[in-house]
C-alpha positions in Angstrom: -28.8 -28.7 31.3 -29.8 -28.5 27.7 -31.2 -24.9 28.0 -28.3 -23.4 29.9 -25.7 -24.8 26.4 -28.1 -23.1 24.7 -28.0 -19.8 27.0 -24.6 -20.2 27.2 -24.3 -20.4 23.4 -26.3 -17.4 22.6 -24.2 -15.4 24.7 -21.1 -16.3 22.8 -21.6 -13.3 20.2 -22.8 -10.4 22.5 -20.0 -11.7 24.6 -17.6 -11.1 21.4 -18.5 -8.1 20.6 -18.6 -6.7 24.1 -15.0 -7.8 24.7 -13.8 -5.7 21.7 -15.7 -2.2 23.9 -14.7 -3.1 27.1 -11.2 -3.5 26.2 -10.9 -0.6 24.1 -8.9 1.9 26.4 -6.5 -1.2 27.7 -5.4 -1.5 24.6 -2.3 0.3 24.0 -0.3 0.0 20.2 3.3 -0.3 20.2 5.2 2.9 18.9 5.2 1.4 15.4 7.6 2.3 12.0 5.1 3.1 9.6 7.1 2.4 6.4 6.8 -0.8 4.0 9.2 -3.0 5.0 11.1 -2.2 1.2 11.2 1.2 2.5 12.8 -0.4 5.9 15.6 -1.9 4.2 18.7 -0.6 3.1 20.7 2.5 3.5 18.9 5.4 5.4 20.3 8.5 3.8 19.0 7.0 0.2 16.0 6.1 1.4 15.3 9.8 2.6 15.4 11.1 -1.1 14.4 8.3 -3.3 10.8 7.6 -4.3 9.6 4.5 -2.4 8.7 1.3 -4.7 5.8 0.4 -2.3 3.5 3.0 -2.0 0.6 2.5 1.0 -2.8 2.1 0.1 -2.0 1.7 -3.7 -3.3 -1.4 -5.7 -0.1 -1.6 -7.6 3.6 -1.4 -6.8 5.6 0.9 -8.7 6.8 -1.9 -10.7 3.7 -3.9 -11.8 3.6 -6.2 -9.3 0.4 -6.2 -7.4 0.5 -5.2 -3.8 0.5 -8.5 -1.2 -0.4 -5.8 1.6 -2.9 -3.9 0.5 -5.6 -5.3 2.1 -4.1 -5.0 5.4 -2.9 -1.4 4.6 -6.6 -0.3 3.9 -7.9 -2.3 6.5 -5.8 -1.4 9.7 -3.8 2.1 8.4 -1.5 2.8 10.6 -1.7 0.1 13.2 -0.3 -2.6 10.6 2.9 -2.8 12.2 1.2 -4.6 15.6 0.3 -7.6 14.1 3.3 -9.2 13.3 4.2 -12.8 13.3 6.0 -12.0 16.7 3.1 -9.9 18.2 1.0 -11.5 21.0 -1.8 -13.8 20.0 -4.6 -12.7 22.3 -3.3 -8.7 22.8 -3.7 -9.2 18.6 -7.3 -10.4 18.7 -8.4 -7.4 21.2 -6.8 -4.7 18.7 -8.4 -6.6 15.9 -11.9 -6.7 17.7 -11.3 -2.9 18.7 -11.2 -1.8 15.1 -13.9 -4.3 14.1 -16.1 -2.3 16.6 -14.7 1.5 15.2 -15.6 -0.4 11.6 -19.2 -0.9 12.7 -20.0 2.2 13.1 -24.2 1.7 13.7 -23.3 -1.0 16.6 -25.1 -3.5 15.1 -21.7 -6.4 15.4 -22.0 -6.6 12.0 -19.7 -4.5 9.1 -21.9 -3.5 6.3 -20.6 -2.9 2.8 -20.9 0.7 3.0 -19.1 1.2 6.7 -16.3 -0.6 5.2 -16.1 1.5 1.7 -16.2 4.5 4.3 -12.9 2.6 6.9 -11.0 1.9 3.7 -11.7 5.7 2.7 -10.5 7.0 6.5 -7.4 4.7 6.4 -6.5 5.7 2.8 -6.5 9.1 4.0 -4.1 8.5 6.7 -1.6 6.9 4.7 -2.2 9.7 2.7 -1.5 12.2 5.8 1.3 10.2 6.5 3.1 10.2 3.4 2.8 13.9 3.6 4.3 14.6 6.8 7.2 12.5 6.0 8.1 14.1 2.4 8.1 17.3 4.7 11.0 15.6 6.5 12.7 14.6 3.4 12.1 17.9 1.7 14.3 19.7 4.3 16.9 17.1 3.8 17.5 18.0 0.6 16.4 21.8 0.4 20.2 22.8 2.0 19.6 26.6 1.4 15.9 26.5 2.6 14.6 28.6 0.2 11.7 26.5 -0.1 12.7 25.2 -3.7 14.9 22.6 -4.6 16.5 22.5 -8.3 17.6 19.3 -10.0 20.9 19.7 -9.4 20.8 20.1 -5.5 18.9 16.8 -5.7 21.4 15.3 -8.1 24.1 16.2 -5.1 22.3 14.7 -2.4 21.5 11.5 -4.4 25.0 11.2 -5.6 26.3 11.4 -2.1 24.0 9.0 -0.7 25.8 6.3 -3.0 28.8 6.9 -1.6 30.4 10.2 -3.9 32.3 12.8 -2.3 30.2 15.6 -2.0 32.4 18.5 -2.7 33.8 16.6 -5.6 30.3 16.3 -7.5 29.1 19.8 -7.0 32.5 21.1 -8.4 31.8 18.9 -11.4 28.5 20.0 -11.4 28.7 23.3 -11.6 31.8 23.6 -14.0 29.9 21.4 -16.4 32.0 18.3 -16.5 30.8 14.5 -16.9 30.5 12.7 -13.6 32.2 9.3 -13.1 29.0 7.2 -12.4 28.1 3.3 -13.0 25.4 2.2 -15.6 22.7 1.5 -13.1 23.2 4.5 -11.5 23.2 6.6 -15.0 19.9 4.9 -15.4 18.3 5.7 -12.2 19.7 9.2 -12.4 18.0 9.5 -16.0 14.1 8.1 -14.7 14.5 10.3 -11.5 14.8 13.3 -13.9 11.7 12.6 -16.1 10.1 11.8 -12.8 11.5 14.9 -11.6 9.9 16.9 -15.1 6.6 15.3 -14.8 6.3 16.7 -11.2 7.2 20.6 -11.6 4.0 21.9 -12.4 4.1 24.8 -15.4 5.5 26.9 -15.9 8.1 24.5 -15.7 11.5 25.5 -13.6 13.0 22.5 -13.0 12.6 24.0 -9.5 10.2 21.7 -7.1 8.4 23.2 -4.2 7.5 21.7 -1.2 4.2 20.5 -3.0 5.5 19.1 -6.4 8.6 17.5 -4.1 5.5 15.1 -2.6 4.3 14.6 -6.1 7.7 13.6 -7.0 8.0 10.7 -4.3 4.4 10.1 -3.9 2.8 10.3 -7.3 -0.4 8.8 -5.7 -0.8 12.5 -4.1 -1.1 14.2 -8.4 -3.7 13.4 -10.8 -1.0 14.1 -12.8 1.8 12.4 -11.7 -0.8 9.1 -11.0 -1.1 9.4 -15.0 3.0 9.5 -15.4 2.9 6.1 -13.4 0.4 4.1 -15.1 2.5 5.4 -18.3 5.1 3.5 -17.1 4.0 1.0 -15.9 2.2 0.1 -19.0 5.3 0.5 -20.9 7.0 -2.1 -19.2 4.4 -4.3 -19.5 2.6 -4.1 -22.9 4.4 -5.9 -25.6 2.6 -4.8 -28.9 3.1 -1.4 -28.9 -0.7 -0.4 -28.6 -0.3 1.4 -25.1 -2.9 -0.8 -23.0 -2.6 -4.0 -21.8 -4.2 -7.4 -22.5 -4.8 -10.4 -20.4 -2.2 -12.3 -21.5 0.3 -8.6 -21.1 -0.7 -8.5 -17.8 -0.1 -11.8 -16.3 3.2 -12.0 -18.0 5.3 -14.2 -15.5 8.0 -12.2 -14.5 11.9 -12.8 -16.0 13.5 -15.8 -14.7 13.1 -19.3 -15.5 11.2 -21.6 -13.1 13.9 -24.1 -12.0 11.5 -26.5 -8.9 8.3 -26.9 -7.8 8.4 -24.1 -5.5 9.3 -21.9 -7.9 6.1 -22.9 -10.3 3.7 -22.7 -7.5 4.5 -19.1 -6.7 4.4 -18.7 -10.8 1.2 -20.4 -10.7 -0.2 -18.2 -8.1 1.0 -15.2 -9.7 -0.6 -15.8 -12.8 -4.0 -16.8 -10.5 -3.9 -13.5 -8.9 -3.2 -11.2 -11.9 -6.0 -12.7 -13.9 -8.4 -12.3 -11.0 -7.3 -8.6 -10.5 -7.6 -7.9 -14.4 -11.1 -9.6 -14.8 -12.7 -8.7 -11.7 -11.4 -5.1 -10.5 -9.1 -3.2 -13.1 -11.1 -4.2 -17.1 -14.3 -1.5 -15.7 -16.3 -2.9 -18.6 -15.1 -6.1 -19.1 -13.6 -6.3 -23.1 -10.3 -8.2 -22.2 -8.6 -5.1 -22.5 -7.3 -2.4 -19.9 -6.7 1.0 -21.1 -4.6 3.8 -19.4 -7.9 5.4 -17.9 -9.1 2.3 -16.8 -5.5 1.5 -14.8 -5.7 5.2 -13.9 -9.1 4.6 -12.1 -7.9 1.2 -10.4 -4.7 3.1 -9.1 -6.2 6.1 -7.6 -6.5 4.9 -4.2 -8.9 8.4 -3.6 -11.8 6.5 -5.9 -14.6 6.1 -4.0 -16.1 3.7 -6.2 -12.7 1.5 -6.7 -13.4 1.5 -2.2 -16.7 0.1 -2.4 -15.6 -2.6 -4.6 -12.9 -3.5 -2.6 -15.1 -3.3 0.0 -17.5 -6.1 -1.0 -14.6 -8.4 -1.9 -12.8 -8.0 1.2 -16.5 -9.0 3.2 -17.0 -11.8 0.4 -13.8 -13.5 1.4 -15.0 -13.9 4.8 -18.7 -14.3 4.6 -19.3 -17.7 5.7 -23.0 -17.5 6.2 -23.6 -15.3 3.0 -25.2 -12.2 4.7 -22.9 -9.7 2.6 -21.7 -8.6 6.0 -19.1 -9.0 8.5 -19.4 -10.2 11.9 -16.8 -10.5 14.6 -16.6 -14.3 14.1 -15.8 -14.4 10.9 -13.7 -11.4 10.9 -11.4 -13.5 13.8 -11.6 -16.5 11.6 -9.8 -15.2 8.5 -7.7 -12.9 10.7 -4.7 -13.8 8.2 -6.4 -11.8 5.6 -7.1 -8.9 7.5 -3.7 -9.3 9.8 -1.4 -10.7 8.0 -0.5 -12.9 10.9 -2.9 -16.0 12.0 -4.6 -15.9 14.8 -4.8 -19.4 15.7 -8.3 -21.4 16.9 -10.1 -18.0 17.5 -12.9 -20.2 18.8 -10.8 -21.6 21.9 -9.6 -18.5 22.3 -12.1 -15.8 22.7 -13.8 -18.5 25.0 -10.5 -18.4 26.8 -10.4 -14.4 27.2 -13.8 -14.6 29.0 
């Protein structure tokens, strides 16, 4: 009796792995809605022509704030929308085992450093394709004349309108030169859009963006360039001497608002925990307390194939319960969540379950 637990039990992770191949072409992905769910929300038309605050597959948000997601974005590309909270527990594990085995790419149930460095590259790459094919859409949408170019002020038009302006009435007032009737946070968006929209017309400058720079202009992930015109910003917002890079203490700056219960200071606390762990470990390269522009440049570029590999080895690290620097289909089930975003609840049970 003994011996055949002990069969039985060996079987258990050939059986795993096997269930991830065999069910490879019955798994079938819902049509999914690839953008963040910021991106999601809010008024269509504005969202067509404004540059997204999330950006896919980027460490940091266009604000500063690190990005909760990114693990999952690098991880599962553009299957990320079928496992939500809402999605079917075991139809969940099979897609997660069925990447797991497109991960492991030498079949040997087991997700080295290196085949993950190379996934993260592939998925970046179709965020990146993504992102691309979508600006095409949005390019068109604002490109009335289709001549291929759009100038600020056809852009000005289409933002205007999409805040609720009459569109007639602004490109009148545009074209005769005279001041437009517009709120104070809308003057203020107007005025970063345009020094976004400068920093992405490529010299000579023309104030005219093609199809290219327009992609640039709502994806600066896409330009070296424009990658450099966000971390500018971002450290301006953030650094508080004046010495353009950012300490420790600079970057783990709670944000503004007072802390007013104890749900409020744990998600302070855990902000601060998760900045500090970022800076230290992943953005400071060489580890003097301070992060220049390069360094936050580097850390950004979500093309750095060096920046993958690390991320790489911490993603395996958080999951590596018996310390082989690898991954294996277990453990990869186990901490689902982190992978996910949605738990997969007593994996165990259930893979048993599925057989």
């Amino acid at each position: 009796m003994a011996s055949r637990q002990a069969s039985h039990c060996g079987l258990v992770p050939h059986c795993l792995w096997l269930l991830g191949v065999i069910l490879l072409m019955d798994v079938s992905a819902r049509p999914a809605n690839h953008s963040s769910a910021r991106e999601r929300a809010g008024n269509k038309d504005e969202r067509e022509i404004l540059p997204p605050d999330h950006l896919n597959g980027v460490k940091l948000e266009m604000d500063g704030h690190l990005n909760k997601d990114f693990h999952q974005e690098v991880f599962l590309g553009k299957d990320i929308d079928g496992f939500e909270e809402d999605a079917e527990p075991r139809r969940s594990r099979r897609k997660l085992m069925v990447i797991f085995s497109k991960v492991d790419v030498n079949t040997d149930r087991r997700i080295s450093a290196k085949e993950m460095q190379h996934w993260i590259m592939e998925k970046t790459a179709e965020h990146f394709r993504e992102a691309i094919e979508e600006s095409k859409v949005h390019f068109r949408a604002v490109d009335p004349d289709g001549d291929g170019r759009v100038s600020w002020d056809e852009y000005k038009v289409k933002f205007l309108v999409s805040k609720g302006h009459n569109e007639q009435e602004v490109v009148e007032k545009i074209k005769n030169g005279e001041e437009l009737k517009v709120d104070e946070e809308t003057q203020e968006v107007l005025e970063n859009l345009k020094d976004r929209w400068y920093q992405a017309d490529n010299p000579p400058s023309d104030l005219l963006l093609t199809e290219d720079e327009f992609l640039s202009f709502l994806h600066p992930e896409h330009s070296r360039g424009m990658l450099k015109f966000m971390v500018k910003e971002i450290v301006r917002d953030l650094d508080q001497d004046g010495d353009k890079q950012l300490s420790l203490p600079e970057f783990i700056s709670l944000p503004v608002g007072t802390v007013e219960n104890q749900q409020g200071q744990d998600i302070d606390d855990s902000w601060v925990r998760d900045r500090k762990k970022e800076f230290e470990e992943l953005i400071d390269a060489n580890h003097d307390g301070i992060v220049t522009m390069a360094e936050l440049e580097d850390y950004m570029d979500p093309m750095n194939e060096y920046n993958a590999l690390n991320e790489a080895k911490q993603m395996i690290a958080i999951a590596d319960e018996n310390q082989n620097h690898h991954l294996e289909p277990e453990e990869v089930l186990k901490y689902s969540e982190f992978f996910t975003g949605s738990k997969l609840m007593d994996y165990a049970r259930n893979v048993h379950e599925e057989f």
